[in-house]
N, CA, C and O atoms as a Tripos MOL2 file, in Angstrom:
@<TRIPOS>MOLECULE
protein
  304   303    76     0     0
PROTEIN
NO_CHARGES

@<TRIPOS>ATOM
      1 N          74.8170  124.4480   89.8270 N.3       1 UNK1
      2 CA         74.2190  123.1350   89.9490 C.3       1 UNK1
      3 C          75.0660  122.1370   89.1610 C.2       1 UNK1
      4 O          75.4950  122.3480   88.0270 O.2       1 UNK1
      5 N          75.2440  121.1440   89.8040 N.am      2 UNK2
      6 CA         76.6290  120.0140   89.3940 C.3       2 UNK2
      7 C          75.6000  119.2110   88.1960 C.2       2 UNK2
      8 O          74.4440  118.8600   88.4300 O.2       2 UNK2
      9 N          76.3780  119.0060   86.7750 N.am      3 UNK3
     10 CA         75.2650  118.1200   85.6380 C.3       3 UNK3
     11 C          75.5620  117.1170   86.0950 C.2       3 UNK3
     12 O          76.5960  116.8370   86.7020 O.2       3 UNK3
     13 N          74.0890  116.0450   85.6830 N.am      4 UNK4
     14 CA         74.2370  115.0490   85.9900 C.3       4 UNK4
     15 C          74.9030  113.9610   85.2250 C.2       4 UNK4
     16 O          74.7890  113.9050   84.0000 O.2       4 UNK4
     17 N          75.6950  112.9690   86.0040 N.am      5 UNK5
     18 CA         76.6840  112.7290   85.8270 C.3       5 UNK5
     19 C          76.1120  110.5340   85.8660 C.2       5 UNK5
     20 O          75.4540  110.0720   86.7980 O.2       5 UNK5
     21 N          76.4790  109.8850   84.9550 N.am      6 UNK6
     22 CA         76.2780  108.5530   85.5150 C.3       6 UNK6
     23 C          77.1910  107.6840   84.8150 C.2       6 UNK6
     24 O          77.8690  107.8630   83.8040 O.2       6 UNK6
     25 N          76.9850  106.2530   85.9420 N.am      7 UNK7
     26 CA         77.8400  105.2740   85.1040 C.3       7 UNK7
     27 C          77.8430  104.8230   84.1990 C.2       7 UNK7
     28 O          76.8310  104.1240   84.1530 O.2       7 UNK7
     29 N          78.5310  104.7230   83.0820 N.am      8 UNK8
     30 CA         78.6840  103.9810   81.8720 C.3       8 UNK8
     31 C          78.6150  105.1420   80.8500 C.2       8 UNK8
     32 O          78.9600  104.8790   79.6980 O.2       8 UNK8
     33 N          78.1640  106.5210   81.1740 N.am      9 UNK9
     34 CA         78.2220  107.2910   79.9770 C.3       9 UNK9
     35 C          79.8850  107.1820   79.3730 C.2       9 UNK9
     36 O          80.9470  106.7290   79.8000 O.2       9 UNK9
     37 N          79.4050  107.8880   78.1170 N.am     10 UNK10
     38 CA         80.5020  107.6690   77.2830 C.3      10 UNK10
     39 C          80.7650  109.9980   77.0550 C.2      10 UNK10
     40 O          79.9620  110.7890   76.5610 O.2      10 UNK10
     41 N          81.9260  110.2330   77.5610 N.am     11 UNK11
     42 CA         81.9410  112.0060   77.1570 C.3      11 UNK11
     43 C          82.9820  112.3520   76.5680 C.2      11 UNK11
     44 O          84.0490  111.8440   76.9150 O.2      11 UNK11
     45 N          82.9330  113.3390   75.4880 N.am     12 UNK12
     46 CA         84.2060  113.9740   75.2230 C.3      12 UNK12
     47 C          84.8730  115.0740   75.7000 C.2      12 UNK12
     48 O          84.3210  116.1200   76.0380 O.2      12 UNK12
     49 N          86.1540  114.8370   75.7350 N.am     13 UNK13
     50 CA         86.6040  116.2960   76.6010 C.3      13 UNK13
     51 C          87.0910  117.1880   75.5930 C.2      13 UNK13
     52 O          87.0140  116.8910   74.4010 O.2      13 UNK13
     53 N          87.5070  118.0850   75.9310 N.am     14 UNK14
     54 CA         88.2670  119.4120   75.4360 C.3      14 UNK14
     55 C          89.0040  119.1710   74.7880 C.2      14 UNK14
     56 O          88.6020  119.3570   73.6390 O.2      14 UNK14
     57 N          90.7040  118.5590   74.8420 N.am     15 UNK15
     58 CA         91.6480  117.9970   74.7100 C.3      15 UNK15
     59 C          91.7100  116.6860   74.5490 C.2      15 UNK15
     60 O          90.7530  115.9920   74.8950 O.2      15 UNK15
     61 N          92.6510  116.2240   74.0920 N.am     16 UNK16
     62 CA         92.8260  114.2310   73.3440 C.3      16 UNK16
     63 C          93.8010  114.2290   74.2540 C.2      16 UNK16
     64 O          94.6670  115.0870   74.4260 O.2      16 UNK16
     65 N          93.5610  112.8570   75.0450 N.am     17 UNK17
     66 CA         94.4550  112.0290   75.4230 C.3      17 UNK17
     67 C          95.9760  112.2620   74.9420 C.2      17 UNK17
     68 O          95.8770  112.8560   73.8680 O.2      17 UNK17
     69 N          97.0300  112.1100   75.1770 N.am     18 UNK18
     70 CA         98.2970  111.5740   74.7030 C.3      18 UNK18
     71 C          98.2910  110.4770   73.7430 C.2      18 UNK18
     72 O          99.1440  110.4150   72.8580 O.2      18 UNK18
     73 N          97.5610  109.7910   73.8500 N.am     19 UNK19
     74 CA         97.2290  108.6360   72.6990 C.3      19 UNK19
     75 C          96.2340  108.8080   71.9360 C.2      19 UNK19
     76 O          95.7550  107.7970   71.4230 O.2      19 UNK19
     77 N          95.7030  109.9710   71.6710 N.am     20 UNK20
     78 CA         95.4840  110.7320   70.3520 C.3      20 UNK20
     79 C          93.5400  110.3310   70.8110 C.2      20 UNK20
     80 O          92.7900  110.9640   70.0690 O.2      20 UNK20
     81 N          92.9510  109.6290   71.6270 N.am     21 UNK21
     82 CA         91.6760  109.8890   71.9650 C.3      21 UNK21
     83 C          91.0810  110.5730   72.7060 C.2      21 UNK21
     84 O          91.7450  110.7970   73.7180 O.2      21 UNK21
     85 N          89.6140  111.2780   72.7040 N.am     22 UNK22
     86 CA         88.3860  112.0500   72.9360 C.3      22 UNK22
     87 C          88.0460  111.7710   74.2320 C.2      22 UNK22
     88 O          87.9770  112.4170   75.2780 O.2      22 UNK22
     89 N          87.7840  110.2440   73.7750 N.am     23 UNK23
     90 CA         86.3850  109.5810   74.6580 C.3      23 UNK23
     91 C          86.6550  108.7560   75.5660 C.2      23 UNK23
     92 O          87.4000  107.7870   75.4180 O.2      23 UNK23
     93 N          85.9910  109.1090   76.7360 N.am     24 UNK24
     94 CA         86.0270  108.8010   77.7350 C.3      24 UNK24
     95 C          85.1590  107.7390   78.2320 C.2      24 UNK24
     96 O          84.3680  107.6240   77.2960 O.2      24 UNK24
     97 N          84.8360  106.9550   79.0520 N.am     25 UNK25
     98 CA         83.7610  105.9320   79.6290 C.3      25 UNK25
     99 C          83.9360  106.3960   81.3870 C.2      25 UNK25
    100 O          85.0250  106.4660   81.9560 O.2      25 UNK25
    101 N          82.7940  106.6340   81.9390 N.am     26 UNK26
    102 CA         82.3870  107.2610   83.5100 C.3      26 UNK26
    103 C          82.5680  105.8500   83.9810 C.2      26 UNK26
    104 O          82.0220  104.8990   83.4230 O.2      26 UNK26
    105 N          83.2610  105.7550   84.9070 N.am     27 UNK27
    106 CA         83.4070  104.4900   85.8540 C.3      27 UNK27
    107 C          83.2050  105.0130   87.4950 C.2      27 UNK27
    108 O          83.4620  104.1000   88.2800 O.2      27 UNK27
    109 N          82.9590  105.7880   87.8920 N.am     28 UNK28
    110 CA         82.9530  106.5700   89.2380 C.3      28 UNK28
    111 C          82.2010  107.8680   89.1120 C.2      28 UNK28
    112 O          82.1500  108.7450   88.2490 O.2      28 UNK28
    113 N          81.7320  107.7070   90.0860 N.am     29 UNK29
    114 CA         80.5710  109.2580   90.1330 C.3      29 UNK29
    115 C          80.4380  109.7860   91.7310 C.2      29 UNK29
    116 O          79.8960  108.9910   92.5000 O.2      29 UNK29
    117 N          80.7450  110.6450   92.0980 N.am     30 UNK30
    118 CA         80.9540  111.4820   93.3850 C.3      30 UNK30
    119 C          81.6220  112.8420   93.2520 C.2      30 UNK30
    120 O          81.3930  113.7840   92.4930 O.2      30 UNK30
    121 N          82.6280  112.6410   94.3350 N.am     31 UNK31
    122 CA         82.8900  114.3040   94.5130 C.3      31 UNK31
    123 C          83.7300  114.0420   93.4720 C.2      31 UNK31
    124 O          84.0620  115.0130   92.7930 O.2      31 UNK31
    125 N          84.2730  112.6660   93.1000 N.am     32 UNK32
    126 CA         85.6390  112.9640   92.0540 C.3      32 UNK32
    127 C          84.5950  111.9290   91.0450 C.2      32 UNK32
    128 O          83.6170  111.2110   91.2560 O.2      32 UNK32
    129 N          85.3710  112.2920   89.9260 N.am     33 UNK33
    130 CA         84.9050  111.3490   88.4730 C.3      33 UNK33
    131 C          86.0190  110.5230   88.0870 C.2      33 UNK33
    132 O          87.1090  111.0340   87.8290 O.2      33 UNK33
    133 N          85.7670  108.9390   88.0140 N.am     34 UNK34
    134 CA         86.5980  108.4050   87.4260 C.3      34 UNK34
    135 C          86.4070  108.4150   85.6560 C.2      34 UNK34
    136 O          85.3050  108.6750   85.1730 O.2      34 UNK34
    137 N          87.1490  108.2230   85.1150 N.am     35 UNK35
    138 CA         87.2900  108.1360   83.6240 C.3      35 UNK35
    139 C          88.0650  107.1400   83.1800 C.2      35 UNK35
    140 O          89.1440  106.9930   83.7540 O.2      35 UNK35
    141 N          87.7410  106.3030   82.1600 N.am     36 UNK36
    142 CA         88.1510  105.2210   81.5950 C.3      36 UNK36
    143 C          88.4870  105.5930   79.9560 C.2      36 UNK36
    144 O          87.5940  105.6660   79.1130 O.2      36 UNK36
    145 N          89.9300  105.8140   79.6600 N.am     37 UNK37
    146 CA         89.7130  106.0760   77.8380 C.3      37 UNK37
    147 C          89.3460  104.9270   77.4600 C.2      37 UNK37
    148 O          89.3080  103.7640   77.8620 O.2      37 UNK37
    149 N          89.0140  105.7200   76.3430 N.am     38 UNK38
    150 CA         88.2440  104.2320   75.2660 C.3      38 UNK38
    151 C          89.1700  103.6600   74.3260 C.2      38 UNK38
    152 O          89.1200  102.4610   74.0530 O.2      38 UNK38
    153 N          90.0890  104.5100   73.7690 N.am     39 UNK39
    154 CA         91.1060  104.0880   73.0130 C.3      39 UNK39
    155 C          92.5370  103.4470   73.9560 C.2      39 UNK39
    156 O          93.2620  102.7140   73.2830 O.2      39 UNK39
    157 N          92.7990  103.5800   74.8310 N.am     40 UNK40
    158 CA         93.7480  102.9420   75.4460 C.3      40 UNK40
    159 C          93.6120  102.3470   76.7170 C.2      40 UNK40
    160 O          94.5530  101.6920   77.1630 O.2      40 UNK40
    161 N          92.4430  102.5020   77.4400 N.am     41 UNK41
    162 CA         91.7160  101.8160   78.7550 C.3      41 UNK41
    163 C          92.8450  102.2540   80.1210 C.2      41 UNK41
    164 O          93.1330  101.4520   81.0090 O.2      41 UNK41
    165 N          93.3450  103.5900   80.0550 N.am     42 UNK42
    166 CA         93.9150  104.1250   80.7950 C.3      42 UNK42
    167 C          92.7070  104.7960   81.6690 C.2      42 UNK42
    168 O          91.6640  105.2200   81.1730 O.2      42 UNK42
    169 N          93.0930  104.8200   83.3070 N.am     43 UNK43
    170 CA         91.4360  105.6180   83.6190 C.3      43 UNK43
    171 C          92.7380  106.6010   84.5980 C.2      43 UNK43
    172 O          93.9550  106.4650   84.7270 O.2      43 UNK43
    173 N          91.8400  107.4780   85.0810 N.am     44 UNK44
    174 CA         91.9330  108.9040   85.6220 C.3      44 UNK44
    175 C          91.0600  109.0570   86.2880 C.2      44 UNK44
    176 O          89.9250  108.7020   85.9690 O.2      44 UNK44
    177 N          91.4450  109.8100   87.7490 N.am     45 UNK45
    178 CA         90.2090  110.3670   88.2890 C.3      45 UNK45
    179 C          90.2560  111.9250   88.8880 C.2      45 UNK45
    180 O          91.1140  112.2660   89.7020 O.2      45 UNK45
    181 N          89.5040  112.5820   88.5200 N.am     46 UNK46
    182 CA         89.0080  114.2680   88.2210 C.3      46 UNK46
    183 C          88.5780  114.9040   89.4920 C.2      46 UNK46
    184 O          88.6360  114.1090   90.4310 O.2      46 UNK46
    185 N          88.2610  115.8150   89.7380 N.am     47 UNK47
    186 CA         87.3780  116.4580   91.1920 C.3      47 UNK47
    187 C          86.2250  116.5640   90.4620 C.2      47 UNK47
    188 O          86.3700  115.9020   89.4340 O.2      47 UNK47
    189 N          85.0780  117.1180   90.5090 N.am     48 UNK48
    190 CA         84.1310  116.9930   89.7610 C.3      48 UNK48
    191 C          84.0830  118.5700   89.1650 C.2      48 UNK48
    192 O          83.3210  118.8760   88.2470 O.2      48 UNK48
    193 N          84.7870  119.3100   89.6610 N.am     49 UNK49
    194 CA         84.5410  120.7270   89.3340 C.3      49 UNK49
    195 C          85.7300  120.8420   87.8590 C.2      49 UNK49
    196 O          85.4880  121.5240   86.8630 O.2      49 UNK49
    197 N          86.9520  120.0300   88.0490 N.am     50 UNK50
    198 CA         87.7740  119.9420   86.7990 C.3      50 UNK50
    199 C          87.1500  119.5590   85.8400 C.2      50 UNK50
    200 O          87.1540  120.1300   84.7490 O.2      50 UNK50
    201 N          86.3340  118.2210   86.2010 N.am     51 UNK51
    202 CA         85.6130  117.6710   84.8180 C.3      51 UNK51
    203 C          84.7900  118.3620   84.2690 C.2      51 UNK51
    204 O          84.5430  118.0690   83.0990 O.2      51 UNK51
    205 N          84.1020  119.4560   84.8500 N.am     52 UNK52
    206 CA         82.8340  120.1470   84.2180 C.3      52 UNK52
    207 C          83.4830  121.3780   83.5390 C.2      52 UNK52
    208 O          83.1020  122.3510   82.8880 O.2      52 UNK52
    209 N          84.4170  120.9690   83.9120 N.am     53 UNK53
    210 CA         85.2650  122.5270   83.0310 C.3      53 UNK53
    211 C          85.7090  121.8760   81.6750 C.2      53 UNK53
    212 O          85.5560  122.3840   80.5640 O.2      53 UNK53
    213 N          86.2890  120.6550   81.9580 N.am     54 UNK54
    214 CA         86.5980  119.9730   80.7410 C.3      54 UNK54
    215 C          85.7410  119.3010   79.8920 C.2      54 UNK54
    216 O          86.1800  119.0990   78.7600 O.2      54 UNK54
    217 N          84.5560  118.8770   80.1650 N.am     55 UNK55
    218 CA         83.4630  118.0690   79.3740 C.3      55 UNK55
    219 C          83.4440  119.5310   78.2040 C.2      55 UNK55
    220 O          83.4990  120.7550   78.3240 O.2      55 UNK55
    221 N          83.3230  118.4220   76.9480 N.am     56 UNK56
    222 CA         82.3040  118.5110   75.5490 C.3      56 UNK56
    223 C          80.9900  118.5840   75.6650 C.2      56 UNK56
    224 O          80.0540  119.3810   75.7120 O.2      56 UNK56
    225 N          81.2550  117.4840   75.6940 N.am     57 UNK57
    226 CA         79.5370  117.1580   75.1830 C.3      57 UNK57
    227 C          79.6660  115.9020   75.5530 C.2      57 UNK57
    228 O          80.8120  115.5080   75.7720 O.2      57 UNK57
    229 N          78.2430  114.7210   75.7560 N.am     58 UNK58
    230 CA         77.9460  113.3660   75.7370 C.3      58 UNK58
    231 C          77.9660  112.7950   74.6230 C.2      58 UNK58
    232 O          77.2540  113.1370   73.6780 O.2      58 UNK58
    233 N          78.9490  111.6710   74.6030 N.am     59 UNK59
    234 CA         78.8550  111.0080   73.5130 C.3      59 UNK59
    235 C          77.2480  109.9090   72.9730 C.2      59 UNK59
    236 O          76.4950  109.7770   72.0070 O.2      59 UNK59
    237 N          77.4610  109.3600   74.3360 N.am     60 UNK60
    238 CA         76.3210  108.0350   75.0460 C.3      60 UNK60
    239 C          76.0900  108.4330   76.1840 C.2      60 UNK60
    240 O          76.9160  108.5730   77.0860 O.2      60 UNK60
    241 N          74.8760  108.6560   76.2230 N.am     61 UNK61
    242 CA         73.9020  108.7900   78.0410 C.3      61 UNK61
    243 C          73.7950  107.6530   78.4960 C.2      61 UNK61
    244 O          73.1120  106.8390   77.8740 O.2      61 UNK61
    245 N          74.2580  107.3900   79.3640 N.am     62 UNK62
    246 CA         73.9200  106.0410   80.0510 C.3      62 UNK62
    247 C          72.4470  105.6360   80.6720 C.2      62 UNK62
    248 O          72.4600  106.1970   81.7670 O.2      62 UNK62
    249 N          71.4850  105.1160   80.5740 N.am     63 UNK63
    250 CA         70.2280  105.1560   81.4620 C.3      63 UNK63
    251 C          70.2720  105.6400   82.5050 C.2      63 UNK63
    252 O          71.4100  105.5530   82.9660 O.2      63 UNK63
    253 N          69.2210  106.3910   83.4920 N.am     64 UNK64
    254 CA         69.8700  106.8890   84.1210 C.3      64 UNK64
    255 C          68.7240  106.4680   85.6010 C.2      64 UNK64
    256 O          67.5000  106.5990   85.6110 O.2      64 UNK64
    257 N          69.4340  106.0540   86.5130 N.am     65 UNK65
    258 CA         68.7400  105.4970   87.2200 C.3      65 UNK65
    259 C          67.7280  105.9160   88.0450 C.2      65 UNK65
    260 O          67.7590  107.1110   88.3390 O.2      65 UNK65
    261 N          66.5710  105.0530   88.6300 N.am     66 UNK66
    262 CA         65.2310  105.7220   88.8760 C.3      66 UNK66
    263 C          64.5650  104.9860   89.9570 C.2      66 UNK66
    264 O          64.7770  103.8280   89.6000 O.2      66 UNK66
    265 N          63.8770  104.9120   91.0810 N.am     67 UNK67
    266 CA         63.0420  104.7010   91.9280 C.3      67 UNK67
    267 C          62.0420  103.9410   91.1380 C.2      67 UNK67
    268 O          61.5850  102.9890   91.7720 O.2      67 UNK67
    269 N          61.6230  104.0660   90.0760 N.am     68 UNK68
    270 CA         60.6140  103.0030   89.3350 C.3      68 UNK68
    271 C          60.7940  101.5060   89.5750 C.2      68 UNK68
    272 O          59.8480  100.7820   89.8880 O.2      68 UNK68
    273 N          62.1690  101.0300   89.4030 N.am     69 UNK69
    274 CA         62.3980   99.6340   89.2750 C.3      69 UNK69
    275 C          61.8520   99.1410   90.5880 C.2      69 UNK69
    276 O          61.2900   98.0500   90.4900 O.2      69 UNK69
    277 N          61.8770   99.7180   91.9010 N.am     70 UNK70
    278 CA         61.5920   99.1660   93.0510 C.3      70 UNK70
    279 C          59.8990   99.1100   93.3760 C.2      70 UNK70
    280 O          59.0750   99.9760   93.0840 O.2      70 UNK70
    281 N          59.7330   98.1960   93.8650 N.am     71 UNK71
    282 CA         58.3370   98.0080   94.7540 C.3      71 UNK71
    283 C          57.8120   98.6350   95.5000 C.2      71 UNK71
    284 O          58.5220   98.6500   96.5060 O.2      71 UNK71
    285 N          56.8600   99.2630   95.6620 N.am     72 UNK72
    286 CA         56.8010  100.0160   97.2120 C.3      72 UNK72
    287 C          56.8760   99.2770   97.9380 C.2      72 UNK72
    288 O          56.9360   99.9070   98.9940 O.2      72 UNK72
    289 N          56.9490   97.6570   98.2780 N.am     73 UNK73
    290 CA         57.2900   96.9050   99.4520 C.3      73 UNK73
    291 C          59.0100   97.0480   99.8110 C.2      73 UNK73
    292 O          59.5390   97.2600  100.9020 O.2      73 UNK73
    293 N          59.6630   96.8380   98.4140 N.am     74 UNK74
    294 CA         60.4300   96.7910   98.6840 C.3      74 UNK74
    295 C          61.7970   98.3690   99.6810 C.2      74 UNK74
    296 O          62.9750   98.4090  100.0360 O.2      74 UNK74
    297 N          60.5820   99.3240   99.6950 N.am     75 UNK75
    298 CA         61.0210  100.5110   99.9690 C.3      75 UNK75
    299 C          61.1000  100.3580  101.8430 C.2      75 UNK75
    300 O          61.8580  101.0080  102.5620 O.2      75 UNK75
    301 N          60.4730   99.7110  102.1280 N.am     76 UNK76
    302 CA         59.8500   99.4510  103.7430 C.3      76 UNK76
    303 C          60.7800   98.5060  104.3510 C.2      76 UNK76
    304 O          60.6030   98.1240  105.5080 O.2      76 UNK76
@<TRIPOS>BOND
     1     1     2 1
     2     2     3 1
     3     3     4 2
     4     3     5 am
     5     5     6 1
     6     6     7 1
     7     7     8 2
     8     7     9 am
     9     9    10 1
    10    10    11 1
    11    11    12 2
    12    11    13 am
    13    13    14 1
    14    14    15 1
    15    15    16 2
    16    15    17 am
    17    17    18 1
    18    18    19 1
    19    19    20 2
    20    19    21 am
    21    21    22 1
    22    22    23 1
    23    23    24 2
    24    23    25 am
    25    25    26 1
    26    26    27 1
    27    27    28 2
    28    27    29 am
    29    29    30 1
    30    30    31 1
    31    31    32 2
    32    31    33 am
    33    33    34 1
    34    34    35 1
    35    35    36 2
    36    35    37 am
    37    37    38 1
    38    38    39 1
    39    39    40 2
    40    39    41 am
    41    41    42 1
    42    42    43 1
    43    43    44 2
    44    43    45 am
    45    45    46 1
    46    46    47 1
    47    47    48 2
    48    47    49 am
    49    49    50 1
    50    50    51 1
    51    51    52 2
    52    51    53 am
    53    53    54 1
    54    54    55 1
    55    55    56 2
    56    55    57 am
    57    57    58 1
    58    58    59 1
    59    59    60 2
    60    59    61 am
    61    61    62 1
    62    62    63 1
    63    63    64 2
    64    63    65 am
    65    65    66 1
    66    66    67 1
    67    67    68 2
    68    67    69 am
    69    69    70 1
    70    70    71 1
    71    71    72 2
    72    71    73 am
    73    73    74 1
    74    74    75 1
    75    75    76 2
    76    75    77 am
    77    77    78 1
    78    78    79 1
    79    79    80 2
    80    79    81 am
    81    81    82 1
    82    82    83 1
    83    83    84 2
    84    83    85 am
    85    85    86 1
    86    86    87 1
    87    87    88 2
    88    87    89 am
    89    89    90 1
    90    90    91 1
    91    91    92 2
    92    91    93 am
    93    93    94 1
    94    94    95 1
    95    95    96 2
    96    95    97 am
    97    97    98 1
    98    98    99 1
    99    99   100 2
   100    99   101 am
   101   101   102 1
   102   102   103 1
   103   103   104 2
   104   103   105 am
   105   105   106 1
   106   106   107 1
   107   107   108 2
   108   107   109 am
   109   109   110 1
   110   110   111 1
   111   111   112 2
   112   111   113 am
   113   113   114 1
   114   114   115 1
   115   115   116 2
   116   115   117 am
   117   117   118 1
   118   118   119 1
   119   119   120 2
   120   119   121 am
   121   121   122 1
   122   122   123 1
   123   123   124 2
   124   123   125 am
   125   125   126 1
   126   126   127 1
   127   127   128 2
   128   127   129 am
   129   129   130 1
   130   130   131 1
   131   131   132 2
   132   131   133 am
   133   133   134 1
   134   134   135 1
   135   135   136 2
   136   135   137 am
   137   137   138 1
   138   138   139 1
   139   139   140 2
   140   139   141 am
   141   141   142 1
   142   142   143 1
   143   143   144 2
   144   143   145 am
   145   145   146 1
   146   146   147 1
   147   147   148 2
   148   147   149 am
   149   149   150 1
   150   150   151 1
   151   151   152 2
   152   151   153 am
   153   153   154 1
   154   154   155 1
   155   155   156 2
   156   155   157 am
   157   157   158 1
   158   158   159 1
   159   159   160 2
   160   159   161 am
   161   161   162 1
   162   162   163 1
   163   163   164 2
   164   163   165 am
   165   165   166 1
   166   166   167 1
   167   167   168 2
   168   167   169 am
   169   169   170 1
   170   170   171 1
   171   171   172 2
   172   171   173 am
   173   173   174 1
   174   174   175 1
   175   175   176 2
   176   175   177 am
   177   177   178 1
   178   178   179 1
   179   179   180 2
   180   179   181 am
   181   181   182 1
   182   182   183 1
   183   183   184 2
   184   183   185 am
   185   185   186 1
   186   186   187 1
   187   187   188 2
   188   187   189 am
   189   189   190 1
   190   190   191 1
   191   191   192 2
   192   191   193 am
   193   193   194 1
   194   194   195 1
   195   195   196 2
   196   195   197 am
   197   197   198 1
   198   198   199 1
   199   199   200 2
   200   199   201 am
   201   201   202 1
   202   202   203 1
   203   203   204 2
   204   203   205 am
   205   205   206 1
   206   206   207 1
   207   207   208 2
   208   207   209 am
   209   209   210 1
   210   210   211 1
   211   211   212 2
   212   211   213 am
   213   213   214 1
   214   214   215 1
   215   215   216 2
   216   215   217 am
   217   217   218 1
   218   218   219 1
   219   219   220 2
   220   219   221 am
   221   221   222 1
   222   222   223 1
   223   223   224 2
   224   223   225 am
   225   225   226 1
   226   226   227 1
   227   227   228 2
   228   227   229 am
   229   229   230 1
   230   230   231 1
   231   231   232 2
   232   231   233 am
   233   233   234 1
   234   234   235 1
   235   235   236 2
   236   235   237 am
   237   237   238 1
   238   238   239 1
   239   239   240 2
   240   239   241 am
   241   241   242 1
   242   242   243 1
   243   243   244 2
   244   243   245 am
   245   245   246 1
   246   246   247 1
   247   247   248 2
   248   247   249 am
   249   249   250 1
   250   250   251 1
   251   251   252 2
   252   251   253 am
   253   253   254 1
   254   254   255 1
   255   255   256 2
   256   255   257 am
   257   257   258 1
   258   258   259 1
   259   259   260 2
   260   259   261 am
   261   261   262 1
   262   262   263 1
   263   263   264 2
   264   263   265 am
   265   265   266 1
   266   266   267 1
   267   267   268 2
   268   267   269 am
   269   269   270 1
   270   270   271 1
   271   271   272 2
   272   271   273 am
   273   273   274 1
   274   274   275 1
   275   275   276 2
   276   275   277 am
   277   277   278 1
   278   278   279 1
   279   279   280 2
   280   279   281 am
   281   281   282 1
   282   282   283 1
   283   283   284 2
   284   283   285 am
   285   285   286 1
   286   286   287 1
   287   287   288 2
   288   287   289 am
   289   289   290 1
   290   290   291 1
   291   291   292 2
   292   291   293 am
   293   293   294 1
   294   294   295 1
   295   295   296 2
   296   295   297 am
   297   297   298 1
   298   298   299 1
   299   299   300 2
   300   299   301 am
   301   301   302 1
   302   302   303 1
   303   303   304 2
@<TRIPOS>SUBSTRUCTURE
     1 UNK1         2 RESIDUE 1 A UNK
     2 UNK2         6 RESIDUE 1 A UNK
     3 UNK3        10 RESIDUE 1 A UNK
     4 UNK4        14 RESIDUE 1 A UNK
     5 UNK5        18 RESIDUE 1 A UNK
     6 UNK6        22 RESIDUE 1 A UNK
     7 UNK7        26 RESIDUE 1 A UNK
     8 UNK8        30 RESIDUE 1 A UNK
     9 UNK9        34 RESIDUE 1 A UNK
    10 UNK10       38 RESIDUE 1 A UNK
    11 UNK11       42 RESIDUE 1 A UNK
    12 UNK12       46 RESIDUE 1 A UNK
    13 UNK13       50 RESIDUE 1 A UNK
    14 UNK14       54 RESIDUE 1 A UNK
    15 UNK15       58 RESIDUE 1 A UNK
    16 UNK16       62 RESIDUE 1 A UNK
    17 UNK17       66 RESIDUE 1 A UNK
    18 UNK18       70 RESIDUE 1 A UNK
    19 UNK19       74 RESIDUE 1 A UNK
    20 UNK20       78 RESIDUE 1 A UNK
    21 UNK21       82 RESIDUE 1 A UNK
    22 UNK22       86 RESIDUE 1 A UNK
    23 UNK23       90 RESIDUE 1 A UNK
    24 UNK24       94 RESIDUE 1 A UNK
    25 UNK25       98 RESIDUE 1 A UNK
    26 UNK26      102 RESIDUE 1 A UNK
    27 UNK27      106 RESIDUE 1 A UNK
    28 UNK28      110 RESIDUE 1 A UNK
    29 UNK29      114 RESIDUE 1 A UNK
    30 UNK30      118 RESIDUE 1 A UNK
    31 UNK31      122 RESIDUE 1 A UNK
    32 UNK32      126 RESIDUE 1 A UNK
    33 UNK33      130 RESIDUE 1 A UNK
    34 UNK34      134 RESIDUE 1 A UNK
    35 UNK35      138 RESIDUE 1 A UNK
    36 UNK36      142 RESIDUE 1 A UNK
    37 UNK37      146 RESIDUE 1 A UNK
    38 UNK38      150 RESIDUE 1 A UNK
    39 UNK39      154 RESIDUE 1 A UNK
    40 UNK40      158 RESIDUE 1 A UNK
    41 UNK41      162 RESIDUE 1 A UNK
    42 UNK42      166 RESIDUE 1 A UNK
    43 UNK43      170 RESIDUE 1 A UNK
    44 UNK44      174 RESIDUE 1 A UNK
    45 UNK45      178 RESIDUE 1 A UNK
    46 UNK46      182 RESIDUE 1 A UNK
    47 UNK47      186 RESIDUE 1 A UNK
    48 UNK48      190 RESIDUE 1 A UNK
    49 UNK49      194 RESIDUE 1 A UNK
    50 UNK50      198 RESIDUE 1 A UNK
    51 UNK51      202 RESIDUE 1 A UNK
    52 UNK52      206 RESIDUE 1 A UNK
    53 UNK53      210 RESIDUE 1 A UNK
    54 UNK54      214 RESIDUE 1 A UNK
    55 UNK55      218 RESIDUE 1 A UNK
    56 UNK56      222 RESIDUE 1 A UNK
    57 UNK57      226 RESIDUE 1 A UNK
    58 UNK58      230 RESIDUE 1 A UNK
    59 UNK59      234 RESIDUE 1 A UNK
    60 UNK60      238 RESIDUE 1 A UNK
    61 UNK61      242 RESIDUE 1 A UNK
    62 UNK62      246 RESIDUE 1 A UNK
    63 UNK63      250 RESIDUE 1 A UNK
    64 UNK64      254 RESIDUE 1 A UNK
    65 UNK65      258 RESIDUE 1 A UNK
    66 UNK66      262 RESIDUE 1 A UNK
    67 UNK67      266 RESIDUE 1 A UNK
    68 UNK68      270 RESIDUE 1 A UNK
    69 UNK69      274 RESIDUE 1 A UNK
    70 UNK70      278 RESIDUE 1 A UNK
    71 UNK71      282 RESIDUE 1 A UNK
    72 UNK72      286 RESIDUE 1 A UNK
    73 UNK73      290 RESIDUE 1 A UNK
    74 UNK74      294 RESIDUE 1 A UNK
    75 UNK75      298 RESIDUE 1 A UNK
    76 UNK76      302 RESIDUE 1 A UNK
């Protein structure tokens, strides 16, 4: 089962950047993951099965989005 994955989280990977940072910022979510470093604003994009091999841990959970905000009118 693929973890769930959203925009704006903040994750660390396995390995540091070339420019000596962790942390990452999620800018894309699908079959591939985009990644944004935080220390040099270089982004990358992953298959989703690479990234789950490489994720740490969450730095920052991003909210994570929900069917609440909408109306039931607005569902129709």
């Amino acid at each position: 089962m693929p973890i769930e994955v959203y925009l704006d989280d903040v994750v660390r990977l396995r390995k540091p950047h070339p420019c000596g940072g962790y942390e990452w910022r999620v800018v894309r979510v699908g079959a591939d993951i985009g990644l944004k470093c935080t220390t040099c604003g270089r982004r990358i994009l992953l298959p989703r099965r690479q990234f789950e091999k490489r994720l740490k841990t969450f730095v920052h959970r991003a909210r994570s989005p929900s069917l609440d905000a909408f109306d039931e009118e607005d569902l129709s």
